[in-house]
TIVEXLUM-502242 format. One record per atom (N, C-alpha, C): residue number from 0; residue in one letter; x, y, z. Coordinates in nm, 4 decimals, always signed. Atoms other than C-alpha are relative to their C-alpha. Example, Ala and Ser with C-alpha at 12.3 -4.5 7.8 and 13.67 -1.06 7.14 Angstrom:
// residues 2
<rec tordren="0" figu="A" x="+0.0890" y="-0.1190" z="+0.0000"/>
<rec tordren="0" figu="A" x="+1.2300" y="-0.4500" z="+0.7800"/>
<rec tordren="0" figu="A" x="+0.0900" y="+0.1200" z="+0.0000"/>
<rec tordren="1" figu="S" x="-0.0820" y="-0.1190" z="-0.0060"/>
<rec tordren="1" figu="S" x="+1.3670" y="-0.1060" z="+0.7140"/>
<rec tordren="1" figu="S" x="-0.0770" y="+0.1090" z="+0.0730"/>
This chain:
// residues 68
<rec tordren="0" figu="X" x="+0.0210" y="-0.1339" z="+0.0518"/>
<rec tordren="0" figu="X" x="+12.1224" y="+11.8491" z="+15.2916"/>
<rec tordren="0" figu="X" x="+0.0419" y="+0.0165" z="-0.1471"/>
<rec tordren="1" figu="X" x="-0.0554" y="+0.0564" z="+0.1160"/>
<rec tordren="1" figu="X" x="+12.3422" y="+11.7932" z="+14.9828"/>
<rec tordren="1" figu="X" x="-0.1163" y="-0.0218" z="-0.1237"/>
<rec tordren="2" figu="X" x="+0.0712" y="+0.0404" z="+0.0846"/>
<rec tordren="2" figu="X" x="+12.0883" y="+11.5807" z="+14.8373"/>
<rec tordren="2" figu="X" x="-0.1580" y="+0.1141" z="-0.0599"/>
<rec tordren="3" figu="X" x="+0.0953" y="-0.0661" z="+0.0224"/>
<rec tordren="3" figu="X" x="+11.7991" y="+11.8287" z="+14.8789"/>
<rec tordren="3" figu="X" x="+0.0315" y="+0.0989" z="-0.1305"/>
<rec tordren="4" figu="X" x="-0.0441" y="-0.0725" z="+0.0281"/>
<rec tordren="4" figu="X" x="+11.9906" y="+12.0890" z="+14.7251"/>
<rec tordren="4" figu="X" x="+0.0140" y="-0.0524" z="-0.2089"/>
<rec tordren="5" figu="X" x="+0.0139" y="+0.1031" z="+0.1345"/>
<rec tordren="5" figu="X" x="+12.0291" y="+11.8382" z="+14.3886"/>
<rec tordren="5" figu="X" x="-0.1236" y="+0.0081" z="-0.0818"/>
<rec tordren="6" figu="X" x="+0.1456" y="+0.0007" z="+0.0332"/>
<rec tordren="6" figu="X" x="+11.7025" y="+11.8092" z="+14.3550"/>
<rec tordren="6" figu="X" x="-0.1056" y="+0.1309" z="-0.0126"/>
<rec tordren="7" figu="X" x="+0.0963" y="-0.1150" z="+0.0219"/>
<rec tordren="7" figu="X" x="+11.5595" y="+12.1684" z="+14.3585"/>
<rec tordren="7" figu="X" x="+0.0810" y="+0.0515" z="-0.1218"/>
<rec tordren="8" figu="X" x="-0.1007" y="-0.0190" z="+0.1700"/>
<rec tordren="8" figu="X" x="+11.8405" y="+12.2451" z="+14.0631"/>
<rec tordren="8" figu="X" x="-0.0898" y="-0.0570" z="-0.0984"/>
<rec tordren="9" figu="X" x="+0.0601" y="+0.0699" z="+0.0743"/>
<rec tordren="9" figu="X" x="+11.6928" y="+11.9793" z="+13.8814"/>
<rec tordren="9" figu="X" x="-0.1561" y="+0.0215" z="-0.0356"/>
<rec tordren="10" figu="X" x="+0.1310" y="-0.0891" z="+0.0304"/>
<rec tordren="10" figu="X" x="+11.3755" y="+12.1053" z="+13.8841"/>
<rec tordren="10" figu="X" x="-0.0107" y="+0.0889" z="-0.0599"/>
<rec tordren="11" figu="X" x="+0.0289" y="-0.0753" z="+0.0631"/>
<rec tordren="11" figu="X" x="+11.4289" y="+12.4033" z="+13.7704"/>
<rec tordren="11" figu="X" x="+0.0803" y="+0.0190" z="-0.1075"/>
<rec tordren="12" figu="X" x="-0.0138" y="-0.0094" z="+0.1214"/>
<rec tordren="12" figu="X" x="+11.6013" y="+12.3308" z="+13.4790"/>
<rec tordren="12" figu="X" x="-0.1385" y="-0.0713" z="-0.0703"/>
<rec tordren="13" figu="X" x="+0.0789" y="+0.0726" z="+0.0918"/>
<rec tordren="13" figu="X" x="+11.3253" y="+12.1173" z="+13.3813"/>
<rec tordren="13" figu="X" x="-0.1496" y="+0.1230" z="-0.0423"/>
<rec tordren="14" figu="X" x="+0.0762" y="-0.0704" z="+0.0326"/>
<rec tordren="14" figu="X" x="+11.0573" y="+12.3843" z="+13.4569"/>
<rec tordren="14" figu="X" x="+0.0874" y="+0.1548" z="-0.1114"/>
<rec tordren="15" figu="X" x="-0.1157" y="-0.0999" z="+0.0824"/>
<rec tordren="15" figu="X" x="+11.3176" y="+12.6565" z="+13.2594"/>
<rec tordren="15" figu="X" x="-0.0569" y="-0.0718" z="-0.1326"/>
<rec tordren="16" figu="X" x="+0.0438" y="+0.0470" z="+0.0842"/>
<rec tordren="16" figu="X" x="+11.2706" y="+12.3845" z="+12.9671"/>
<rec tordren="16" figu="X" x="-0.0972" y="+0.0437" z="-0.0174"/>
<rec tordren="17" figu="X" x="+0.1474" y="+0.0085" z="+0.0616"/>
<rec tordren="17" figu="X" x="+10.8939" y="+12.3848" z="+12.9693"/>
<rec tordren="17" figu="X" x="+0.0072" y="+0.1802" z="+0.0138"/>
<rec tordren="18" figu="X" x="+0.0144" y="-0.1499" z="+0.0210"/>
<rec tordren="18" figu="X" x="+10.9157" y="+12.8080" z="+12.9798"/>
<rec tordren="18" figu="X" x="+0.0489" y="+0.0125" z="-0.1756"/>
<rec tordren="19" figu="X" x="-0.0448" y="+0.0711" z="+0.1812"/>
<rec tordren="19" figu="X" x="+11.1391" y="+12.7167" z="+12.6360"/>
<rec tordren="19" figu="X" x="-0.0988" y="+0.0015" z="-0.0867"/>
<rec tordren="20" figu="X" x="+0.0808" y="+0.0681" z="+0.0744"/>
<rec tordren="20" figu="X" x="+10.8934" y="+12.5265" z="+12.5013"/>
<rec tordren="20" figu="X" x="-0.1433" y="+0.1047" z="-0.0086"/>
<rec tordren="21" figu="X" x="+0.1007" y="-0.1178" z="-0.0086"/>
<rec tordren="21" figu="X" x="+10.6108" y="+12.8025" z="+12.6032"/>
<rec tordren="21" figu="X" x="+0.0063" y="+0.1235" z="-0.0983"/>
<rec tordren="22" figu="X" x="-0.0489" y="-0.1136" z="+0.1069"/>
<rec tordren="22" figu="X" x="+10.7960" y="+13.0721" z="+12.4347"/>
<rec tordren="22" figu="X" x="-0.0254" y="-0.0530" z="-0.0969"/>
<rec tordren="23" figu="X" x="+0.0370" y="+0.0200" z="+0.1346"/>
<rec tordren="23" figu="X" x="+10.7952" y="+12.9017" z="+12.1271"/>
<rec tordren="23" figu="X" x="-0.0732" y="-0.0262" z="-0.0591"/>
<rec tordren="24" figu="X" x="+0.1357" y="-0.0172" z="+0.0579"/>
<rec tordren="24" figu="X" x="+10.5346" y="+12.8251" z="+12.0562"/>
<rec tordren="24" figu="X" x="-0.0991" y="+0.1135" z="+0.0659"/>
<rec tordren="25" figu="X" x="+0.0519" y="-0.1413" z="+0.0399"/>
<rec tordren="25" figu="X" x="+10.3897" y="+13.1497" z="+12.1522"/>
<rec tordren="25" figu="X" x="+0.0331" y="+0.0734" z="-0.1250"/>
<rec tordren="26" figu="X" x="-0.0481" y="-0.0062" z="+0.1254"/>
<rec tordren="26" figu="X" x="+10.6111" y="+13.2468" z="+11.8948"/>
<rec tordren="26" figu="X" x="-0.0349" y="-0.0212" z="-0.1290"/>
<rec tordren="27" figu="X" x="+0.0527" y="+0.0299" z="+0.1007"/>
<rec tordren="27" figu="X" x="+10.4945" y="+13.0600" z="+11.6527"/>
<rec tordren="27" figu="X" x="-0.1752" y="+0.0417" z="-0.0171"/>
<rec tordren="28" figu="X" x="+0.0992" y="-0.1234" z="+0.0231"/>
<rec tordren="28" figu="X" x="+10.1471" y="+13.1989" z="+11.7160"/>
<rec tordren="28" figu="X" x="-0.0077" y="+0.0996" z="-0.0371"/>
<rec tordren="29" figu="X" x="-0.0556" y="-0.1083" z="+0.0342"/>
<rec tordren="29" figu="X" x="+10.2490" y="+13.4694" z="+11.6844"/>
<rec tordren="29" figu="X" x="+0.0004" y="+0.0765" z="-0.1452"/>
<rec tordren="30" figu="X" x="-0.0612" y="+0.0427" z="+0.1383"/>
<rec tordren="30" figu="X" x="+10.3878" y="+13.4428" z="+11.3578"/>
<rec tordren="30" figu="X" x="-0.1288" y="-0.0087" z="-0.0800"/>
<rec tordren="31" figu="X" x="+0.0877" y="+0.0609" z="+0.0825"/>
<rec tordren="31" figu="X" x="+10.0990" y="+13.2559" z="+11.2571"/>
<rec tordren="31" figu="X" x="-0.0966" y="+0.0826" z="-0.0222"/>
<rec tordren="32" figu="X" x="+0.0876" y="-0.0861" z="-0.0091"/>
<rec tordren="32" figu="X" x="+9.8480" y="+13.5213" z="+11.3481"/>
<rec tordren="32" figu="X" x="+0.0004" y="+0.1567" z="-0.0713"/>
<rec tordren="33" figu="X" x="-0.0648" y="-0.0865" z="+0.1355"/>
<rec tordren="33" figu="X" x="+10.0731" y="+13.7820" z="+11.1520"/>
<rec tordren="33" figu="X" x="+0.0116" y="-0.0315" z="-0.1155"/>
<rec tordren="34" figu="X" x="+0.0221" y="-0.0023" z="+0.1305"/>
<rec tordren="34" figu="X" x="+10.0686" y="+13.6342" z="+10.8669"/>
<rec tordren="34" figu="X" x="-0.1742" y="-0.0246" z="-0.0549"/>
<rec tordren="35" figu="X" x="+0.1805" y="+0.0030" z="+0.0603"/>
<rec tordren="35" figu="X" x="+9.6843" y="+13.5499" z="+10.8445"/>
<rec tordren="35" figu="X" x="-0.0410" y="+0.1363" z="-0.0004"/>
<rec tordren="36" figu="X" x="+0.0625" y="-0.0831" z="+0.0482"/>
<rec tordren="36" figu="X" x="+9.6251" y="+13.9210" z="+10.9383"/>
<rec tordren="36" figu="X" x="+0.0569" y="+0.0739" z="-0.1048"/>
<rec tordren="37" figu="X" x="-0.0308" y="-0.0259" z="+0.1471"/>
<rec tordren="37" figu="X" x="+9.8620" y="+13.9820" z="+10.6382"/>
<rec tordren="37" figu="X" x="-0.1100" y="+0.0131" z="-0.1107"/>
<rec tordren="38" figu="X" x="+0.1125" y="+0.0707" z="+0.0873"/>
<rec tordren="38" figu="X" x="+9.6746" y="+13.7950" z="+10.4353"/>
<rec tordren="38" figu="X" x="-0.1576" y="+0.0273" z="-0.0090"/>
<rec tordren="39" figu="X" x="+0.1326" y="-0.0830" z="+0.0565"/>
<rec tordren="39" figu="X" x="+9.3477" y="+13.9473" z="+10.5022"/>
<rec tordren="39" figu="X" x="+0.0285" y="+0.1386" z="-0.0367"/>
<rec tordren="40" figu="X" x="-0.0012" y="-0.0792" z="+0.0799"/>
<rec tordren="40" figu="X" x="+9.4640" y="+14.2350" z="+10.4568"/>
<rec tordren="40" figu="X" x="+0.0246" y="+0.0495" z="-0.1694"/>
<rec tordren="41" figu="X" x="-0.0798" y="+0.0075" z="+0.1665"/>
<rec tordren="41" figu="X" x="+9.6383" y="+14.1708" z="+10.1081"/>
<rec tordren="41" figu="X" x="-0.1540" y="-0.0011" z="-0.0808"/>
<rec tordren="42" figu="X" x="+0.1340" y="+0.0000" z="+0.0855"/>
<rec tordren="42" figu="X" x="+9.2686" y="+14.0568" z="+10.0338"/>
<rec tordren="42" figu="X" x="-0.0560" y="+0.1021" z="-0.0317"/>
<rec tordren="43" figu="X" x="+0.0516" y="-0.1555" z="+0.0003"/>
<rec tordren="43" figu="X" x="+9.1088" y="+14.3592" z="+10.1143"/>
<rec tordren="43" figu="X" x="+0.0189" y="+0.1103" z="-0.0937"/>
<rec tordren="44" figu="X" x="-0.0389" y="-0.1138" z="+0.0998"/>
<rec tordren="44" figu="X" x="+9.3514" y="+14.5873" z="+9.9378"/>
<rec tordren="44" figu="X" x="-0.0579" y="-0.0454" z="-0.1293"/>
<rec tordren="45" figu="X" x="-0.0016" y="+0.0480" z="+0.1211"/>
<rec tordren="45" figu="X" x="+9.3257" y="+14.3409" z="+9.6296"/>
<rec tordren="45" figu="X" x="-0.1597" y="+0.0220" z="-0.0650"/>
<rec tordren="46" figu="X" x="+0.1967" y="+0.0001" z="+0.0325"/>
<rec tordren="46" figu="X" x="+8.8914" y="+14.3320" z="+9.6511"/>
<rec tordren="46" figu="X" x="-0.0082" y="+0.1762" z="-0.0104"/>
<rec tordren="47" figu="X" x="-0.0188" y="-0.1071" z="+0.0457"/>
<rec tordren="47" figu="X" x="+8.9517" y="+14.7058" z="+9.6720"/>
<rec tordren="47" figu="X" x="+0.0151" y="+0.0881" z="-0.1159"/>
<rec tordren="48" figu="X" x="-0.0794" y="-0.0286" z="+0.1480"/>
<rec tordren="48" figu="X" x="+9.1449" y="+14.7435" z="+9.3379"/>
<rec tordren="48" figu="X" x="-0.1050" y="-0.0366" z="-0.0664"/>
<rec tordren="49" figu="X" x="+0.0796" y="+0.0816" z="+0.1152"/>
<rec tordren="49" figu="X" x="+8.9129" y="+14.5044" z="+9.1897"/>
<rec tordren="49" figu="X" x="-0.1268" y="+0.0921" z="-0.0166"/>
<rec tordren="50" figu="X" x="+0.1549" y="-0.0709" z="-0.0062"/>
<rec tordren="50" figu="X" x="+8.6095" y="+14.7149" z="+9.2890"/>
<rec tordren="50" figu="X" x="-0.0044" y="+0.1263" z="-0.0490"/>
<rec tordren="51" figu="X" x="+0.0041" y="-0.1880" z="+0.0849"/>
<rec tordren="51" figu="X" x="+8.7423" y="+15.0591" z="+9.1939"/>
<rec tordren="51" figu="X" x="+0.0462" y="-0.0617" z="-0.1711"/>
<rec tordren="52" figu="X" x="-0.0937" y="+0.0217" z="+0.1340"/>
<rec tordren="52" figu="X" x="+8.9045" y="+14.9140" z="+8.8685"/>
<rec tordren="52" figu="X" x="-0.1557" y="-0.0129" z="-0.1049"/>
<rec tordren="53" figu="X" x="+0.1239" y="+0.0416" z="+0.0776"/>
<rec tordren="53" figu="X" x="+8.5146" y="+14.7821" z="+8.7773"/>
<rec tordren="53" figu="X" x="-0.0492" y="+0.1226" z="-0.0078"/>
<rec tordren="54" figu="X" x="+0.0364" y="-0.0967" z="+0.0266"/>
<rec tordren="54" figu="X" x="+8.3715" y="+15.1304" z="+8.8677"/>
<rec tordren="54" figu="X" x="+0.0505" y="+0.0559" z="-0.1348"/>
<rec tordren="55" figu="X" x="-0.0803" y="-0.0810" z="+0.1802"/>
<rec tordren="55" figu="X" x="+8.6042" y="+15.2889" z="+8.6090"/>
<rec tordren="55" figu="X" x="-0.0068" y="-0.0194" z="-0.1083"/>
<rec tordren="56" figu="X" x="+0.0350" y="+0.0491" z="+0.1518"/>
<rec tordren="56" figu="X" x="+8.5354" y="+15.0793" z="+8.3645"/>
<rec tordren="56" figu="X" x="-0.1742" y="-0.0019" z="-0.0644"/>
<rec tordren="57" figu="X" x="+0.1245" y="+0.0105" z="+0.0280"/>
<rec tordren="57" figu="X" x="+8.1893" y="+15.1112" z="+8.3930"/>
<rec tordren="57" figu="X" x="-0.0210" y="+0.1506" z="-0.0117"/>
<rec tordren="58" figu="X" x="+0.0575" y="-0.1474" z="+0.0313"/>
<rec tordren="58" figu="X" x="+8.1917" y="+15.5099" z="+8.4249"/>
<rec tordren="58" figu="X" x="+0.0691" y="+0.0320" z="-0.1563"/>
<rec tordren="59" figu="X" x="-0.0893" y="-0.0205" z="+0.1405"/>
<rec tordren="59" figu="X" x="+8.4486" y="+15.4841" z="+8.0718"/>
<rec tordren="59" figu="X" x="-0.0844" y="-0.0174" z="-0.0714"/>
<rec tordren="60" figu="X" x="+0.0322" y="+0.0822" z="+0.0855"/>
<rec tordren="60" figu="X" x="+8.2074" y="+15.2639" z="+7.9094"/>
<rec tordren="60" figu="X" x="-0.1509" y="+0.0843" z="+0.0055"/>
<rec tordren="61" figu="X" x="+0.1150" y="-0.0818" z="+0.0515"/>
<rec tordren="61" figu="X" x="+7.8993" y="+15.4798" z="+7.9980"/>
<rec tordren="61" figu="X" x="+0.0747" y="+0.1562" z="-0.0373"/>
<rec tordren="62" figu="X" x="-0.0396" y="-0.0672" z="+0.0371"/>
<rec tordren="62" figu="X" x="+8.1110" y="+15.7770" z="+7.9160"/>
<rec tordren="62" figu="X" x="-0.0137" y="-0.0294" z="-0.0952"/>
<rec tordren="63" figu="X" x="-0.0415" y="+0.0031" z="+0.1753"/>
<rec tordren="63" figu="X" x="+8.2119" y="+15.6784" z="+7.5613"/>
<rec tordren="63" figu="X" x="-0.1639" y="-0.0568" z="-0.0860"/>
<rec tordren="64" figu="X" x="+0.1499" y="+0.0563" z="+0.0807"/>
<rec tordren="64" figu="X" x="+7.8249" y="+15.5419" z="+7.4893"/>
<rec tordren="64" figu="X" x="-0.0720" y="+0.1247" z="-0.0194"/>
<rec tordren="65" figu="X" x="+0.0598" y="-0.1350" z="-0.0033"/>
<rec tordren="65" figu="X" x="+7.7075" y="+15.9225" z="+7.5660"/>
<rec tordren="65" figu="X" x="+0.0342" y="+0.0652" z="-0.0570"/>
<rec tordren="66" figu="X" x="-0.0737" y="-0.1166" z="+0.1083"/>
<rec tordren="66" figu="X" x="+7.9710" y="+16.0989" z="+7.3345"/>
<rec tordren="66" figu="X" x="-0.0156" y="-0.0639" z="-0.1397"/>
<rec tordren="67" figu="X" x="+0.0059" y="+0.0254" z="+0.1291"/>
<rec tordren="67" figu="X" x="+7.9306" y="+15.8701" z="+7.0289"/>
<rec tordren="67" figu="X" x="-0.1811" y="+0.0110" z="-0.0366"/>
């Protein structure tokens, strides 16, 4: 009986381990998937800026061609 008793312990540290190992690297998915949708977003804002920044310069530039 003893021995049985040994052996189902042992098991479940090992499956405990592989739960470990699960978590973390979920984790690191995780992670990884937060920073890429960072990163598109950063784009976005940035193609944003870029696109209003060109408007403006293009309504300045036909502005100031119509007053001189």
């Amino acid at each position: 009986m003893p021995q049985q008793t040994q052996s189902i312990k042992s098991m479940s540290v090992e499956s405990f381990d592989d739960d470990v190992f699960i978590d973390e690297s979920v984790l690191e998915a995780q992670e990884y998937i937060r920073q890429r949708r960072n990163t598109v977003l950063l784009r976005q804002l940035f193609t944003h800026w870029l696109e209003r920044a060109s408007s403006n310069t293009k309504r300045l530039s036909q502005s100031s061609s119509t007053v001189g």
